[in-house]
py3Dmol code that shows the C-alpha trace and the ligand (Angstrom):
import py3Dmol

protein = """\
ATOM      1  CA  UNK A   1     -13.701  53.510 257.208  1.00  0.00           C
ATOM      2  CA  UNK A   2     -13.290  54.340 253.806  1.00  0.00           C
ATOM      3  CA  UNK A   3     -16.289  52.429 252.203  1.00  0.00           C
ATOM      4  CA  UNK A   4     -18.928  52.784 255.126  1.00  0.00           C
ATOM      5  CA  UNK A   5     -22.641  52.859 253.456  1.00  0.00           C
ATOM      6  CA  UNK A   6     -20.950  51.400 250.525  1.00  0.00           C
ATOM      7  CA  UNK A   7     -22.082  47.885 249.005  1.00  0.00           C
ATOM      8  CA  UNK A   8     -19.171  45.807 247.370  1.00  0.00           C
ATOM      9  CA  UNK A   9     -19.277  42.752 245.187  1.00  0.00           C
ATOM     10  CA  UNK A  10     -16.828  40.445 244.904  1.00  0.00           C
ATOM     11  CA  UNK A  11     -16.783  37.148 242.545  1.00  0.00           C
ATOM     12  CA  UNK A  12     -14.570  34.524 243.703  1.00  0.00           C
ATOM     13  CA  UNK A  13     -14.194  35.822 246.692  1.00  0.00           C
ATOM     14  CA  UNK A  14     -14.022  32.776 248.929  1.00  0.00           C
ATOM     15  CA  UNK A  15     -10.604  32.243 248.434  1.00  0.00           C
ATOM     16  CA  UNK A  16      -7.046  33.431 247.663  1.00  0.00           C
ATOM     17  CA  UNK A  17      -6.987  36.794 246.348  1.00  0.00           C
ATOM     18  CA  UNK A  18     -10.510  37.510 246.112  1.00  0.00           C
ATOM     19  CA  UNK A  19     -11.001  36.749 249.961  1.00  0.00           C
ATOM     20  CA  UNK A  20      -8.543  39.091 251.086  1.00  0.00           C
ATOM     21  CA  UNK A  21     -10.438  41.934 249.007  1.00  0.00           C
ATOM     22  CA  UNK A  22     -13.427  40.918 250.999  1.00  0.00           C
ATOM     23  CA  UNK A  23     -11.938  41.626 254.020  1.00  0.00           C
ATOM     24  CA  UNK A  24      -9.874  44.899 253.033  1.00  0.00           C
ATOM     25  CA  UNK A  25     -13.547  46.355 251.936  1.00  0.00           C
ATOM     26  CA  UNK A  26     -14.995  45.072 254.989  1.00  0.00           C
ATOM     27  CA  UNK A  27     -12.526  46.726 257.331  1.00  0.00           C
ATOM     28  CA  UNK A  28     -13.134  50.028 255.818  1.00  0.00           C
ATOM     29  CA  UNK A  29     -16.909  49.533 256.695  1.00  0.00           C
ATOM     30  CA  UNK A  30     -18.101  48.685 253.468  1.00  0.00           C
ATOM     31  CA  UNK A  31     -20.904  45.651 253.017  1.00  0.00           C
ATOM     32  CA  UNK A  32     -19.499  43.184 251.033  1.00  0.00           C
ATOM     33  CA  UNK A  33     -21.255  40.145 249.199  1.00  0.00           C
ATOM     34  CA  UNK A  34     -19.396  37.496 248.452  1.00  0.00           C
ATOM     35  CA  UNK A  35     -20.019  35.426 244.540  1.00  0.00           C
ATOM     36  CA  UNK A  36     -18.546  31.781 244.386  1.00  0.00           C
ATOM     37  CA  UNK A  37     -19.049  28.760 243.368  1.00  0.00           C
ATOM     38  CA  UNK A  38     -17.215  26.469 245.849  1.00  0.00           C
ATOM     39  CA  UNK A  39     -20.086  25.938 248.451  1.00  0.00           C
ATOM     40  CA  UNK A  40     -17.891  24.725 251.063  1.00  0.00           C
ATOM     41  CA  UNK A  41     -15.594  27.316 251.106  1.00  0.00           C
ATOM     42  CA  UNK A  42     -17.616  30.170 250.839  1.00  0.00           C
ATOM     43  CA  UNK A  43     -19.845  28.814 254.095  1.00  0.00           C
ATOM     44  CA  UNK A  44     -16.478  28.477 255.635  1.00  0.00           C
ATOM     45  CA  UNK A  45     -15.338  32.361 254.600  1.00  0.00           C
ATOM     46  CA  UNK A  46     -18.611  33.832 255.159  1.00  0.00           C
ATOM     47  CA  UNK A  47     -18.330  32.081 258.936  1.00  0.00           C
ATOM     48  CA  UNK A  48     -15.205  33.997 259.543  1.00  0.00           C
ATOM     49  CA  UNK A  49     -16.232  37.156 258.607  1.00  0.00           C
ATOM     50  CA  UNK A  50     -19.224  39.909 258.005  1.00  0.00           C
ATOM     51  CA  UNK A  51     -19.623  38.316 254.243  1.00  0.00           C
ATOM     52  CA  UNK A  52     -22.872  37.759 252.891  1.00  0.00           C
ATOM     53  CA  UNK A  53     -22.425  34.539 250.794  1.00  0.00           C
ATOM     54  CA  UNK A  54     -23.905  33.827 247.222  1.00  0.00           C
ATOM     55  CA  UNK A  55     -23.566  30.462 245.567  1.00  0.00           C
ATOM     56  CA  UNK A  56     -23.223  31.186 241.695  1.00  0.00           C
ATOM     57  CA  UNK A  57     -21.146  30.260 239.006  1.00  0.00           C
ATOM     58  CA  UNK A  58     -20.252  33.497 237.180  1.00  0.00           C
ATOM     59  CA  UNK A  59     -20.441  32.197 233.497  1.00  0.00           C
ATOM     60  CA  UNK A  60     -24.060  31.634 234.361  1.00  0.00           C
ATOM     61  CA  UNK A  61     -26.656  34.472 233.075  1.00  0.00           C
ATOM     62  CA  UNK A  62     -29.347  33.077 234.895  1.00  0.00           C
ATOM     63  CA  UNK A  63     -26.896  32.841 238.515  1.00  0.00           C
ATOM     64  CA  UNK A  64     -25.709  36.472 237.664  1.00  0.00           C
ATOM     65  CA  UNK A  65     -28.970  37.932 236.983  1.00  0.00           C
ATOM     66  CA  UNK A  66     -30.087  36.092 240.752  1.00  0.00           C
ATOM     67  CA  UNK A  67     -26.699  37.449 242.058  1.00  0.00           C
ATOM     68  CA  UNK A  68     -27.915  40.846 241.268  1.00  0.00           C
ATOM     69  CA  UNK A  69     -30.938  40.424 242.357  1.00  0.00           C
ATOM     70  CA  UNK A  70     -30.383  39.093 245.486  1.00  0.00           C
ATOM     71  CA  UNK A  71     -28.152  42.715 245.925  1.00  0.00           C
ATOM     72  CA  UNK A  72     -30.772  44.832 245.037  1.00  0.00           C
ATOM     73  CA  UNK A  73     -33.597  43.767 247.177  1.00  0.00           C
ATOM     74  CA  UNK A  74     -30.876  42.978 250.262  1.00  0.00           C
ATOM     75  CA  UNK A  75     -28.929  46.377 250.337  1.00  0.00           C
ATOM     76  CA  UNK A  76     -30.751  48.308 247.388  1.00  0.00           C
ATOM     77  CA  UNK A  77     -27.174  49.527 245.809  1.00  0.00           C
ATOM     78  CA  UNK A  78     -24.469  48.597 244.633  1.00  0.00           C
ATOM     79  CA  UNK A  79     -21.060  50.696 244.990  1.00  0.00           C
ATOM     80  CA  UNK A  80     -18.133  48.635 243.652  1.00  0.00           C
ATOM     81  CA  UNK A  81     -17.975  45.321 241.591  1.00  0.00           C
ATOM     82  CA  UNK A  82     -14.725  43.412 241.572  1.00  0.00           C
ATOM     83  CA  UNK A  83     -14.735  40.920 238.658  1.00  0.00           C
ATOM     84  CA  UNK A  84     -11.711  38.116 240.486  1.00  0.00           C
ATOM     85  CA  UNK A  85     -12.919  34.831 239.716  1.00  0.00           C
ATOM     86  CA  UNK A  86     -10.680  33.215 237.813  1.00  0.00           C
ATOM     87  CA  UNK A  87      -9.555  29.122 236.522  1.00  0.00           C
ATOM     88  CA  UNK A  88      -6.303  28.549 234.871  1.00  0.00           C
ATOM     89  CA  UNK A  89      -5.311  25.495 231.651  1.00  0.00           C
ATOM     90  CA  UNK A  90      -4.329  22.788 232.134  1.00  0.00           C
ATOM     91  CA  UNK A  91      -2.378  20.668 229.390  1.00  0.00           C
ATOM     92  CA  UNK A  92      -0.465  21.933 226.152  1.00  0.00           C
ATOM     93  CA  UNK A  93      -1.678  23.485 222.985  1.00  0.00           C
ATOM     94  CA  UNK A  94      -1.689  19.802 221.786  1.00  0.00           C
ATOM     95  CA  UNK A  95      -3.668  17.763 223.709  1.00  0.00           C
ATOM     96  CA  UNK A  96      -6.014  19.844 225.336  1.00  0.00           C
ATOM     97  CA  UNK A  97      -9.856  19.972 224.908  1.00  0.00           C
ATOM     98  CA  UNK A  98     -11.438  22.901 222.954  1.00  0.00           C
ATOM     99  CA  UNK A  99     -14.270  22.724 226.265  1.00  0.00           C
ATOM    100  CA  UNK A 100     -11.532  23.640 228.296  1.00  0.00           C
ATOM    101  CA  UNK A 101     -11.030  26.839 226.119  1.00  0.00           C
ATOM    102  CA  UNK A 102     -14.776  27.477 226.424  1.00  0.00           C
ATOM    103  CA  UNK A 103     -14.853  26.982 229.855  1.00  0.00           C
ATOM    104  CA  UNK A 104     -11.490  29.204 230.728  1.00  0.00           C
ATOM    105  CA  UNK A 105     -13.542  31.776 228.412  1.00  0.00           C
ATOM    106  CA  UNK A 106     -16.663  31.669 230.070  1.00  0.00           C
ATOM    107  CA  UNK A 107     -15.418  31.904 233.559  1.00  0.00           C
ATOM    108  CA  UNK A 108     -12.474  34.452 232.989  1.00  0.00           C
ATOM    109  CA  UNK A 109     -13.794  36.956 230.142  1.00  0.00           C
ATOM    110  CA  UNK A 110     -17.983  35.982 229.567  1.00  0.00           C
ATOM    111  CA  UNK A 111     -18.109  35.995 233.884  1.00  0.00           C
ATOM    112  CA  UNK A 112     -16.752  39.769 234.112  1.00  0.00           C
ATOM    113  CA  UNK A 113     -18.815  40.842 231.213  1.00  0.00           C
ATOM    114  CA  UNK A 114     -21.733  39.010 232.643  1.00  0.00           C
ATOM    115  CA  UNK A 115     -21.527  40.785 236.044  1.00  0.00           C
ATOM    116  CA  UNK A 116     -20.680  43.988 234.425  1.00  0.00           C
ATOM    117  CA  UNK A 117     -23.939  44.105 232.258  1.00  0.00           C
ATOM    118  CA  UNK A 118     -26.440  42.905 234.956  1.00  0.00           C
ATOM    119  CA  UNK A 119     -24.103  45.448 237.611  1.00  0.00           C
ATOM    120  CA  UNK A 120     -24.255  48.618 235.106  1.00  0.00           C
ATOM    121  CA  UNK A 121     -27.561  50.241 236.464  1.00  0.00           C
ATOM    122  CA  UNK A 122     -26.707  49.931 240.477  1.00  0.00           C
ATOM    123  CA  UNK A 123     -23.281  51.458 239.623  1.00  0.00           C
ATOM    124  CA  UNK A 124     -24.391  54.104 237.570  1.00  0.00           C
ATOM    125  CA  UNK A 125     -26.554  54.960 240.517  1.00  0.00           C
ATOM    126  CA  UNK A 126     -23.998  54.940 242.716  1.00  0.00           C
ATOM    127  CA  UNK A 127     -22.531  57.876 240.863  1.00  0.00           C
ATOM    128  CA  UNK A 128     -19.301  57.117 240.932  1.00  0.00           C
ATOM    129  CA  UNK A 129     -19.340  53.129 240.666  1.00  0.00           C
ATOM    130  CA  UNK A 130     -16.512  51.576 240.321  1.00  0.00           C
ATOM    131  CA  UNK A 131     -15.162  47.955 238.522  1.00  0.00           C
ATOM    132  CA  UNK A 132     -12.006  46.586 238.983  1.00  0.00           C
ATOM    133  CA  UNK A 133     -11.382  43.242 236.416  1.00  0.00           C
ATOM    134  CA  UNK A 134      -8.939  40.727 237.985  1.00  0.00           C
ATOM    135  CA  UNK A 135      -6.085  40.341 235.099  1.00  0.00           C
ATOM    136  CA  UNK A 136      -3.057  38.843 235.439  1.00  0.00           C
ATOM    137  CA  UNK A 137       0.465  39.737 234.050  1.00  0.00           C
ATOM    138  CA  UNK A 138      -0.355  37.005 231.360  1.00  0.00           C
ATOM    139  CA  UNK A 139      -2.427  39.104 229.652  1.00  0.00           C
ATOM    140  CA  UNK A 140       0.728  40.618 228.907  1.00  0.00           C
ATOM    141  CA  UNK A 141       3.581  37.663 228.516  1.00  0.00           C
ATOM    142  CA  UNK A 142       3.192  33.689 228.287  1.00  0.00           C
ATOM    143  CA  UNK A 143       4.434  30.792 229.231  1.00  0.00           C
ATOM    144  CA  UNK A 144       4.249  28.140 226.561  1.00  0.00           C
ATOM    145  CA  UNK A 145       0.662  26.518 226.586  1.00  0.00           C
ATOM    146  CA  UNK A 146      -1.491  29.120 228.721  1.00  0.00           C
ATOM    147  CA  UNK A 147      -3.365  30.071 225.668  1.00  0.00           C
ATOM    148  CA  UNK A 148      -7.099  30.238 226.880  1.00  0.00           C
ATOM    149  CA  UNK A 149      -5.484  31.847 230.681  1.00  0.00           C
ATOM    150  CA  UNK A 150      -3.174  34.222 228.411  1.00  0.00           C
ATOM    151  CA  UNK A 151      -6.134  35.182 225.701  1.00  0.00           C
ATOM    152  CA  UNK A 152      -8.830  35.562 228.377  1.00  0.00           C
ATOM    153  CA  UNK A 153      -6.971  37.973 230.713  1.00  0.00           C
ATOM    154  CA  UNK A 154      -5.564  39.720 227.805  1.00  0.00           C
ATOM    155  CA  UNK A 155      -9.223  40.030 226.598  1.00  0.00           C
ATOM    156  CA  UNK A 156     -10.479  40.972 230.280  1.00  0.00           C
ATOM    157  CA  UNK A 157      -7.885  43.905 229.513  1.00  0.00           C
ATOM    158  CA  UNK A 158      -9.765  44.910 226.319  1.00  0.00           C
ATOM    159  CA  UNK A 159     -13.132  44.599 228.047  1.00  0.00           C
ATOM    160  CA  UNK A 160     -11.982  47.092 230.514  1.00  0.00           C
ATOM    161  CA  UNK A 161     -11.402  49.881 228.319  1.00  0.00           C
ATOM    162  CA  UNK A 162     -14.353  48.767 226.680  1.00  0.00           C
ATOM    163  CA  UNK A 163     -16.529  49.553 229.601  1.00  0.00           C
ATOM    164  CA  UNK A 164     -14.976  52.032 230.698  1.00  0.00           C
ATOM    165  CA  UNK A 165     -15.558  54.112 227.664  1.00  0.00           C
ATOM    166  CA  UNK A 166     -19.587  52.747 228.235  1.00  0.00           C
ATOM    167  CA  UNK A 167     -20.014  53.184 231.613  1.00  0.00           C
ATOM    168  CA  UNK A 168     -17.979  56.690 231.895  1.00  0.00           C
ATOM    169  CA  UNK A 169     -18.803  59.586 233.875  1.00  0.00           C
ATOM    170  CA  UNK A 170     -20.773  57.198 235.779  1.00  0.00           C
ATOM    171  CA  UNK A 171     -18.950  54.254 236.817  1.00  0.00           C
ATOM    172  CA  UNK A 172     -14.726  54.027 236.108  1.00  0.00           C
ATOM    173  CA  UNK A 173     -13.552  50.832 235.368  1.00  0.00           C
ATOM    174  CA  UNK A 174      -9.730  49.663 235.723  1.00  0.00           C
ATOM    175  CA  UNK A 175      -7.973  46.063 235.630  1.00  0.00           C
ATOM    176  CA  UNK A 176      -4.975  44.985 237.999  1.00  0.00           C
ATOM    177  CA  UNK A 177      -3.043  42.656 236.682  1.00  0.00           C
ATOM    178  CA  UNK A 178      -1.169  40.629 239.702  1.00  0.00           C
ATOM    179  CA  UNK A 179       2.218  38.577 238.930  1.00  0.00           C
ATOM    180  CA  UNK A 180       2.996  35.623 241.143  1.00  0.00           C
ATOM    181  CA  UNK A 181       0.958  35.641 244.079  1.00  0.00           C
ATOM    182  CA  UNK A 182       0.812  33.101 246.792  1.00  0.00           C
ATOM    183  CA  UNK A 183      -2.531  32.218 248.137  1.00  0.00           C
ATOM    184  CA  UNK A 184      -1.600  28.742 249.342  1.00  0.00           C
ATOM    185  CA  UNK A 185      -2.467  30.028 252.893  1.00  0.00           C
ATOM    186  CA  UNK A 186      -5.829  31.678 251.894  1.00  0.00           C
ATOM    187  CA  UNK A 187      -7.894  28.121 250.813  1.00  0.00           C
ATOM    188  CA  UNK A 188     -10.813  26.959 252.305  1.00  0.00           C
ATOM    189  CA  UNK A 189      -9.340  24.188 255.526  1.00  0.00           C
ATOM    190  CA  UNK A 190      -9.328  21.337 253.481  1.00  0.00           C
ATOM    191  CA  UNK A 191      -7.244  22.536 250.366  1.00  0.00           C
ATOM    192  CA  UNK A 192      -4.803  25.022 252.461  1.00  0.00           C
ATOM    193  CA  UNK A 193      -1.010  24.516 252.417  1.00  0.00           C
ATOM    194  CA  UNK A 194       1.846  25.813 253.573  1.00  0.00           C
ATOM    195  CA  UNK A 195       4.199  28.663 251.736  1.00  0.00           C
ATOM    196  CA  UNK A 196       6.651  26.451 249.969  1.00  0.00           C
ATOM    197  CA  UNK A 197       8.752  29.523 248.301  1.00  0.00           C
ATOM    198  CA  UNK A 198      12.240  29.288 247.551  1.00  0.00           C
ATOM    199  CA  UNK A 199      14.467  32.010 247.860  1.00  0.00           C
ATOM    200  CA  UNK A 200      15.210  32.557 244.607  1.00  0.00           C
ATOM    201  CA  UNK A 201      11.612  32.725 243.988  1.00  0.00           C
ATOM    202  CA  UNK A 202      11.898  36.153 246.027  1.00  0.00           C
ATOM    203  CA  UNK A 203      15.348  37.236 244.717  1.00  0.00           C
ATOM    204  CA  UNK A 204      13.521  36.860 240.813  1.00  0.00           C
ATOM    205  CA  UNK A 205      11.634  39.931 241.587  1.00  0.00           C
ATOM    206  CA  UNK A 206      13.019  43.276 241.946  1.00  0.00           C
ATOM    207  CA  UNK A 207      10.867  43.889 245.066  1.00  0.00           C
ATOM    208  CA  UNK A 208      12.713  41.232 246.891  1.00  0.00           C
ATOM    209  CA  UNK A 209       9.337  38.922 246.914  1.00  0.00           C
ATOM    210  CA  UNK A 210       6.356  37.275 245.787  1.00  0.00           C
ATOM    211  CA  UNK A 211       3.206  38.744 246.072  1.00  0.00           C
ATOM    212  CA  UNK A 212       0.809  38.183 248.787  1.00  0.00           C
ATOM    213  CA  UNK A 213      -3.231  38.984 248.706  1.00  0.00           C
ATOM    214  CA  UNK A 214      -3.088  42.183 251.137  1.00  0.00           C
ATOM    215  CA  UNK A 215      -0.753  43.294 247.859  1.00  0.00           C
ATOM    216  CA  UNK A 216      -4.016  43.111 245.412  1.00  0.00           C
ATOM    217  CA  UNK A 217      -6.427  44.164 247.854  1.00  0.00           C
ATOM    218  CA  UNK A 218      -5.003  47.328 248.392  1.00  0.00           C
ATOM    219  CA  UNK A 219      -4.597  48.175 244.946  1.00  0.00           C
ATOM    220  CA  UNK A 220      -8.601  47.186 244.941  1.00  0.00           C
ATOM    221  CA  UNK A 221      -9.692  50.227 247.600  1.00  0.00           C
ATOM    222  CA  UNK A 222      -7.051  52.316 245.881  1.00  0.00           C
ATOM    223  CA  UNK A 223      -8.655  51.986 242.197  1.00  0.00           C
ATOM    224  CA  UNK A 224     -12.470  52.209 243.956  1.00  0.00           C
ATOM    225  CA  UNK A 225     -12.056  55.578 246.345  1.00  0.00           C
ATOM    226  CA  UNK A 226     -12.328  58.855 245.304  1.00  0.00           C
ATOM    227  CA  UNK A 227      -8.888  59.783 245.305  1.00  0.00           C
ATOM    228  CA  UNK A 228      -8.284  57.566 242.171  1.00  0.00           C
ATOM    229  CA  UNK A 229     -11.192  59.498 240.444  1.00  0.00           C
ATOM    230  CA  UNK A 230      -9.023  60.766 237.256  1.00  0.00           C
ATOM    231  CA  UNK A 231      -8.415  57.125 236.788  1.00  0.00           C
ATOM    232  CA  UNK A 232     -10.202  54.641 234.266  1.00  0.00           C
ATOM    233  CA  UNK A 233      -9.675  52.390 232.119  1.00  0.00           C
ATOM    234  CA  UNK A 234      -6.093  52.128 233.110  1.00  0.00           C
ATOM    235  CA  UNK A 235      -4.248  48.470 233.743  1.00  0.00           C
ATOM    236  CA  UNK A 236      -2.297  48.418 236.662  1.00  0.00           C
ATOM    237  CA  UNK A 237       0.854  45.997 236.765  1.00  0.00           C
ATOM    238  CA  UNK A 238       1.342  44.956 240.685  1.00  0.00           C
ATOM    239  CA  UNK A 239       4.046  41.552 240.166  1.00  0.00           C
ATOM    240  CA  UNK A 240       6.581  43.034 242.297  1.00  0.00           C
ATOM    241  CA  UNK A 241       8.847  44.194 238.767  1.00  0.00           C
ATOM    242  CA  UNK A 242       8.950  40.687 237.873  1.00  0.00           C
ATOM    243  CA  UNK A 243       7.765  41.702 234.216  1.00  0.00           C
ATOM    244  CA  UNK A 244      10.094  44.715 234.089  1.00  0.00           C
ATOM    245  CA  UNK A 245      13.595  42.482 234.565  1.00  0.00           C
ATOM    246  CA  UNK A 246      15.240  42.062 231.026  1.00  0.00           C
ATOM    247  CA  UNK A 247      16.567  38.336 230.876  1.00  0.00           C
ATOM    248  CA  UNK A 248      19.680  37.513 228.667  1.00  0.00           C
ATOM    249  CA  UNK A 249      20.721  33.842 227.985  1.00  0.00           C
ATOM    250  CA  UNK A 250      24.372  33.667 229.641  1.00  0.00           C
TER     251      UNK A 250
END
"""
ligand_1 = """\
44
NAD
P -8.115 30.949 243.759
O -8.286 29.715 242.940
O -7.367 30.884 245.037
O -9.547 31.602 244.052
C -10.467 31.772 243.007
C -11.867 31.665 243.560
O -12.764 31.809 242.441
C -12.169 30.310 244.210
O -12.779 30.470 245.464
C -13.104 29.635 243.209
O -14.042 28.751 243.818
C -13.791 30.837 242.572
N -14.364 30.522 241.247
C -13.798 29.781 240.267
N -14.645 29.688 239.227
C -15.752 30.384 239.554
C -16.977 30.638 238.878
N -17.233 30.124 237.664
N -17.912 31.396 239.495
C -17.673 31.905 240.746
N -16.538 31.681 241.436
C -15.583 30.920 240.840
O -7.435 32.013 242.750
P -6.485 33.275 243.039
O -5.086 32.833 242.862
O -6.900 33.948 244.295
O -6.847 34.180 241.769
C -7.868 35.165 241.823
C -7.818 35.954 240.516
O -6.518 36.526 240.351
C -8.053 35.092 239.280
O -8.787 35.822 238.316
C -6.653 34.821 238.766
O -6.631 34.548 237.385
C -5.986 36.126 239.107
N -4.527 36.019 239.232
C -3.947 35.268 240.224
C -2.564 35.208 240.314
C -1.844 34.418 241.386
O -0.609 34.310 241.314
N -2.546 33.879 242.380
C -1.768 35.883 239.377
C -2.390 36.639 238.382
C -3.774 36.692 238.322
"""
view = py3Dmol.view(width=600, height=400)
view.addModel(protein, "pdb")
view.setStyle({"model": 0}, {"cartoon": {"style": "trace"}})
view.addModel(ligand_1, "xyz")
view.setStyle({"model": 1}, {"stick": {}})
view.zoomTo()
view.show()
């Protein structure tokens, strides 16, 4: 019971990765509130567990600034934000709409800074407070056509040594940035699916698999307990050495 008394927020944390962060807090005692936007899914994750749910879209000011109200008058602290929501591009460099940049911006990079500003005087309170931004190994490496995923996460990066700096003694921030992880099982009912991994999807990393939630969500209470207390504003790769493998044209 690591986080017992603590208070833990988590943004798109309803589904996939960001559910099973809510439930690795909540199994070390903290009290976690749960941010999303999908109604239906967080009623259906806040059924199956000691959640509390708030509808918001994180882009919002006026939905963060109610998120973090709603945490001060219910629990009066806050301990540990987790910035996870998250939407991905769709389309090529070509033919996509500039609002879908916007909107990739908004969520991914404007969302964590949102939280983060409106957050900043619980955590500081909480003496040490702790963030953890949601990356991804894109930030890092592309694919062709994830520019607004790729520039967002790699400016999520920025934004947490940014804060860091800001926040610090107070509050440490840190960012995790997850490879290939597969949340096909952690949906709300009506979108779930089954694992449909191939073994060479598992043989491309040197850990001998893909990632699974429980993979991020430890690396969560890691980065938010004391004994990670020299640590801030530090990036930590979890992709299973998939980003580490030199690849040579045969
Ligand atoms: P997911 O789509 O399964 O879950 C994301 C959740 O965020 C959903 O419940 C969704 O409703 C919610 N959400 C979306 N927009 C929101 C908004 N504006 N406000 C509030 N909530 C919102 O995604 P996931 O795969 O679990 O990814 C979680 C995070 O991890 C994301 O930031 C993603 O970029 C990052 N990530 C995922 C992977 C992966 O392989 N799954 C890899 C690298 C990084």
């Amino acid at each position: 019971m690591r986080f017992a008394g603590k208070v833990v927020l988590v943004t798109g944390g309803a589904q996939g990765i960001g559910l099973a962060i809510c439930q690795a807090f909540a199994r070390e005692g903290a009290r976690v509130v749960m941010v999303d936007i999908d109604e239906e899914a967080g009623q259906e994750a806040a059924a199956g567990g000691p959640f509390q749910f708030v509808k918001a879209d994180v882009a919002e000011e006026d939905d963060v600034r109610r998120v973090v109200q709603t945490v001060q008058s219910q629990f009066g602290r806050l301990d540990v934000l987790v910035n996870n929501a998250g939407i991905t591009a769709t389309g090529t460099l070509g033919t996509r709409p500039v609002a879908e940049w916007d909107r990739v911006l908004a969520v991914n990079l404007r969302g964590p800074y949102l939280m983060a500003k409106y957050c900043a005087p619980l955590l500081v309170q909480a003496n040490p407070g702790s963030i953890v931004n949601i990356a991804s190994t894109r930030a890092l490496m592309s694919e062709p056509h994830t520019e607004p995923y790729s520039a967002s996460k790699g400016g999520l990066l920025a934004l947490t040594h940014s804060l860091a700096v800001s926040l610090g003694p107070d509050v440490r921030v840190n960012a995790i940035s997850p490879g290939w992880i597969d949340v096909s099982e952690w949906k709300k009912t009506t979108a779930r699916s089954k694992p449909n991994l191939r073994p060479e999807d598992h043989r491309q990393h040197p850990a001998g698999r893909v990632g699974t939630p429980a993979d991020i969500a430890a690396a969560c209470l890691f980065l938010s307990a004391p004994e990670a207390g020299f640590i801030t504003g530090a990036n930590l790769v979890i992709d299973g050495g998939m980003t580490i493998r030199m690849i040579y044209v045969d």
